[in-house]
C-alpha positions in Angstrom: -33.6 -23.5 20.5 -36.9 -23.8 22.5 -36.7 -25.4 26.3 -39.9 -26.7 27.5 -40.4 -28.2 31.4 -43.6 -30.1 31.3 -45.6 -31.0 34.4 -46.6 -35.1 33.2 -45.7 -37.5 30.9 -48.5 -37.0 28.8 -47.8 -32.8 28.3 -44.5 -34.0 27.5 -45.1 -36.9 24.6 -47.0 -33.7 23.1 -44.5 -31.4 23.0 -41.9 -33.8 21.8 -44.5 -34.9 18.7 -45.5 -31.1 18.2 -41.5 -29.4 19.0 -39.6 -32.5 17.2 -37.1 -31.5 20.3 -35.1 -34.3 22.3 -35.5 -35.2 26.8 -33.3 -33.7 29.2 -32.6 -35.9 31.8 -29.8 -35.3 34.2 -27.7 -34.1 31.1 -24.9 -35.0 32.0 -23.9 -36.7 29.0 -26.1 -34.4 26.3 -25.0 -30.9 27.9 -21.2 -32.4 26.5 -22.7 -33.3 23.2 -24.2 -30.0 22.4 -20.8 -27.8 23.8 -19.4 -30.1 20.9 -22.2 -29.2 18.4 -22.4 -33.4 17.9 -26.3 -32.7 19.1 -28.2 -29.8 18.2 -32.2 -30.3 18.9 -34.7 -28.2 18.1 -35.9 -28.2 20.9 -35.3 -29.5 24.6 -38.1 -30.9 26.9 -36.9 -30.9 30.9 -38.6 -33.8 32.7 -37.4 -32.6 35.8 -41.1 -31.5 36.8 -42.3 -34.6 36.7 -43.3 -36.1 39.5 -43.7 -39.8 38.7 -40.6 -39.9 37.1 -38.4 -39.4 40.3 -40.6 -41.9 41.9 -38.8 -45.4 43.4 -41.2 -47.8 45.6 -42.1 -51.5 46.0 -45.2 -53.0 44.6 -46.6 -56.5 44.8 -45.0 -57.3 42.0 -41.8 -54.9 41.1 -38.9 -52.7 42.6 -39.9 -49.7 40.2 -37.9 -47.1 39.6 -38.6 -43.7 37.6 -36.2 -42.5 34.9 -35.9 -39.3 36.8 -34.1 -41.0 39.6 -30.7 -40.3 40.2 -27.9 -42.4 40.9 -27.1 -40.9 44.4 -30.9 -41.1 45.1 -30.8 -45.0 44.4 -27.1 -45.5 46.0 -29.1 -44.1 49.5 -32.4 -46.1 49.2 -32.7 -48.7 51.5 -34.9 -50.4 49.3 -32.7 -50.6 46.2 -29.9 -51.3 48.8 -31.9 -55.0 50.1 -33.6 -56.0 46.7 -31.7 -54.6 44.4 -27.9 -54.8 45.5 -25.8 -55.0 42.6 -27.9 -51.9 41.1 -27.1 -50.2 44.7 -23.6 -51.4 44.2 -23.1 -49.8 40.8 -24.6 -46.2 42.3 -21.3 -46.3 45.0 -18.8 -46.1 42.4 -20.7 -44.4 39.5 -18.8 -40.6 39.2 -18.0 -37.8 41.7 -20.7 -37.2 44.1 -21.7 -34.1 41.8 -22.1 -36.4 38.9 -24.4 -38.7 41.0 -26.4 -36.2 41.6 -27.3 -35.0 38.6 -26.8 -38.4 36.6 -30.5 -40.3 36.2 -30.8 -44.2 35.6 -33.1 -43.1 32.5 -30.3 -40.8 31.1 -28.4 -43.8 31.5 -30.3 -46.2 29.4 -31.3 -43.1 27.0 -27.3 -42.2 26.2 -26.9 -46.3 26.2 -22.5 -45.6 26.4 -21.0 -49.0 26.3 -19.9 -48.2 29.9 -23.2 -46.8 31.2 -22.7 -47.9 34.8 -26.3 -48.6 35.5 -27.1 -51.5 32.6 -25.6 -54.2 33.5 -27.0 -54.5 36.7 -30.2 -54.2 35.5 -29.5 -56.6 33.2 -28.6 -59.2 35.4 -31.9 -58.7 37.8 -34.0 -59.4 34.6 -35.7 -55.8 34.6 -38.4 -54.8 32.7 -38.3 -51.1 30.6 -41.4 -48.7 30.4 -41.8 -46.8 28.1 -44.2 -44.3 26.1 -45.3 -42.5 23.1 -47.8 -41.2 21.0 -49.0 -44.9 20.1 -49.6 -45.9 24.4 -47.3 -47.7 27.0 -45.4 -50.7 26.6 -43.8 -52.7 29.2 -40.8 -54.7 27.6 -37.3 -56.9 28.4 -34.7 -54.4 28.9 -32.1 -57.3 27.2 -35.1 -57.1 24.3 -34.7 -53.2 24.1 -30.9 -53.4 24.3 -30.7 -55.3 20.8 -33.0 -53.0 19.1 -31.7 -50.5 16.4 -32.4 -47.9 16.9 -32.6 -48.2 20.8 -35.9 -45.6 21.0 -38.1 -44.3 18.2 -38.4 -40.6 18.4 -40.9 -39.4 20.5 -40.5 -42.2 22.8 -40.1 -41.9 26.7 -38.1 -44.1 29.2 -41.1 -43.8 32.0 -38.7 -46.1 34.8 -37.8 -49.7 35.2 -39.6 -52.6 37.1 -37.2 -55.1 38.5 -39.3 -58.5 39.5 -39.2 -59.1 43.3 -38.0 -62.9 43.0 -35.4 -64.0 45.3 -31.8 -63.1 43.4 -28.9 -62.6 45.2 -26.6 -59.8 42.9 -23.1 -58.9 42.9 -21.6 -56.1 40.9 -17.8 -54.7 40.3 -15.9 -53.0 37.7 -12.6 -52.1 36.4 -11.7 -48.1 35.7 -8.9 -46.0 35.4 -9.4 -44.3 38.9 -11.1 -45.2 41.7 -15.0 -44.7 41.7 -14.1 -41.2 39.3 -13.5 -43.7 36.3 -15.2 -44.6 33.0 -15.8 -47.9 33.7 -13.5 -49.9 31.5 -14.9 -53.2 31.8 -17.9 -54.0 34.2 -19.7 -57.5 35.0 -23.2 -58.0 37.6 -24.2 -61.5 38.5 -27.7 -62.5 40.0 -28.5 -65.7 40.7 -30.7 -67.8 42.5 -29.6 -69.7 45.5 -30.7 -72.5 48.0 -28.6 -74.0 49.9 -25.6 -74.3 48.1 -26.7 -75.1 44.9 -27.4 -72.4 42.2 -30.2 -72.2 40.6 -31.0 -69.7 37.2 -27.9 -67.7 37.4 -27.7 -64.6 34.5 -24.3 -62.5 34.2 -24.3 -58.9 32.6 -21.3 -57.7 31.0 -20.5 -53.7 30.3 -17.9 -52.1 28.1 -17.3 -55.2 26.1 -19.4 -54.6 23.3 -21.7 -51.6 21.5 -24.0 -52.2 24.8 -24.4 -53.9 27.7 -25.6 -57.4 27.3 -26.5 -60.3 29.0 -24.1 -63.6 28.4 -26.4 -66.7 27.6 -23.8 -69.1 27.6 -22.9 -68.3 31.0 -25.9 -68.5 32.3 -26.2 -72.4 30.8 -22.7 -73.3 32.3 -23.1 -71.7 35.8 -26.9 -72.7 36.4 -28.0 -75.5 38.3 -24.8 -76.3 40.1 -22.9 -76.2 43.3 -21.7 -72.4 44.7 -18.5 -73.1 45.2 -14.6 -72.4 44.2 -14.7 -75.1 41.2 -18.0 -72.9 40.1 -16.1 -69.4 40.7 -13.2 -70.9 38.5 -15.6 -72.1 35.7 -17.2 -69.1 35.9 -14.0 -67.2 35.4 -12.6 -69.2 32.5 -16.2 -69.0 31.0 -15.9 -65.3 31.3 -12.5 -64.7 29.6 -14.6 -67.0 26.8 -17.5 -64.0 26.3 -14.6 -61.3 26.5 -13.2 -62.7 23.8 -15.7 -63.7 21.4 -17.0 -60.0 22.0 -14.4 -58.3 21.5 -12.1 -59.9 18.5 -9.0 -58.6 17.6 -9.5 -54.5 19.2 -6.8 -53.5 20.6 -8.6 -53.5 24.0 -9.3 -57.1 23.9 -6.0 -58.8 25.5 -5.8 -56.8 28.6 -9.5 -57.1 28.9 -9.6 -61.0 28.6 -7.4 -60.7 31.5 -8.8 -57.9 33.5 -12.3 -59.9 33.3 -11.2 -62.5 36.2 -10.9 -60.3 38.4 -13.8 -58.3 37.7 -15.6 -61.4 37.9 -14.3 -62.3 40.7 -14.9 -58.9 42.8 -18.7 -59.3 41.8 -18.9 -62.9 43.0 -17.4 -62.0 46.4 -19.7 -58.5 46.7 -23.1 -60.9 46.3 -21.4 -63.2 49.0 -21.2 -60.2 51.4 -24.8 -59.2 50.5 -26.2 -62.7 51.2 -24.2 -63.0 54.1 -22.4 -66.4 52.6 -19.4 -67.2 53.6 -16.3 -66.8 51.5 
């Protein structure tokens, strides 16, 4: 097997057209995969080198964020920490320190696990995906990319994430087997527009339910353009337990889940309160 670090994103779409080989992000999930011989590339490009890629500022526009960034590097950014709270959220309980470290948000989205820690809140802030290969750059819908099969052509590089500077408050929580260590086993983000009391555009992202992440439109056309209060936290919950099961059918997972969910629910309702500064 060759190993190849390129020094840009262009020297690396050529090697990956001219190697056939597979990125290396923070490998934390791939290195597994090839110990259990379920992956073996040809070759493995490192896009550790690369600048850009590690990159996470503010535009006029965007909160972008490279592929290369890690989740501890994003759970101690102030900025992600003020306009991007349930992503910062999710980086707290993502792992073991050493995992967060190494883990990238791009690995993330590229390994796509049902659980992947970092989706959902991405999700629910209406992020955009860039990404690149031999045929140029495209900017797209991460919910859009999420329903694609296959998620990424070969060849094809997560560059980072743009998350659009309107005025969300986001909430994020989720349910594992041991404190921030776990797998989550169910996870939920909420963002949602506010003034005053009343909620405007709300959207609510949903992890470990289903193949991927994914973002509920039902519950965003029940929980929009109403009043942020307990009847609305209740609506949303029984709303919720809805998704869980429509997603999840008759797996065995699926009763203690349509349970679980209220409370998930719940925890990422009351985590956007303390970000906004609402009271309870």
């Amino acid at each position: 097997m060759k190993y190849y670090q390129p020094q840009s994103v262009n020297e690396a779409i050529e090697i990956a057209y001219s190697s056939q080989g597979i990125f290396l992000a923070g490998g934390t999930d791939l290195v597994l995969q090839m110990q259990k011989r379920k992956i073996q590339p040809k070759a493995l490009i490192d896009l550790g080198r690369i600048p850009e890629l590690h990159e996470i500022k503010e535009t006029k526009e965007y909160i972008e964020i490279g592929s290369m960034a890690t989740f501890s590097e994003m759970g101690k950014s102030k900025l992600i920490a003020e306009k991007a709270s349930s992503l910062w959220l999710a980086c707290q309980t993502m792992g073991s320190p050493q995992i967060r470290n190494q883990a990238t948000i791009g690995g993330n989205l590229g390994n796509c696990s049902p659980a992947a820690d970092g989706l959902p809140p991405l999700l629910a802030l209406g992020t955009e995906a860039v990404l690149i290969s031999g045929e140029g750059e495209k900017q797209m819908p991460l919910a859009d990319l999420l329903g694609q099969t296959p998620l990424l052509s070969p060849g094809t590089l997560i560059v980072g994430f743009k998350i659009p500077k309107i005025h969300l408050l986001s909430g994020f929580a989720k349910l594992g087997r041991r404190e921030a260590l776990a797998i989550a086993r169910l996870s939920v983000a909420v963002a949602l527009e506010l003034d005053g009391s009343k909620v405007g555009n709300v959207r609510v992202a949903l992890g470990a339910v289903g193949r991927r992440a994914f973002l509920s439109d039902s519950l965003a056309h029940v929980l929009s353009q109403r009043e942020f209060n307990e009847s609305w936290l209740e609506l949303g919950i029984s709303q919720i337990q809805g998704v869980v099961r429509a997603a999840l059918g008759d797996r065995a997972s699926a009763p203690y889940k349509r349970v679980a969910v209220a409370g998930v629910f719940r925890e990422a309702v009351a985590s956007l309160r303390r970000q906004g500064g609402l009271d309870k």
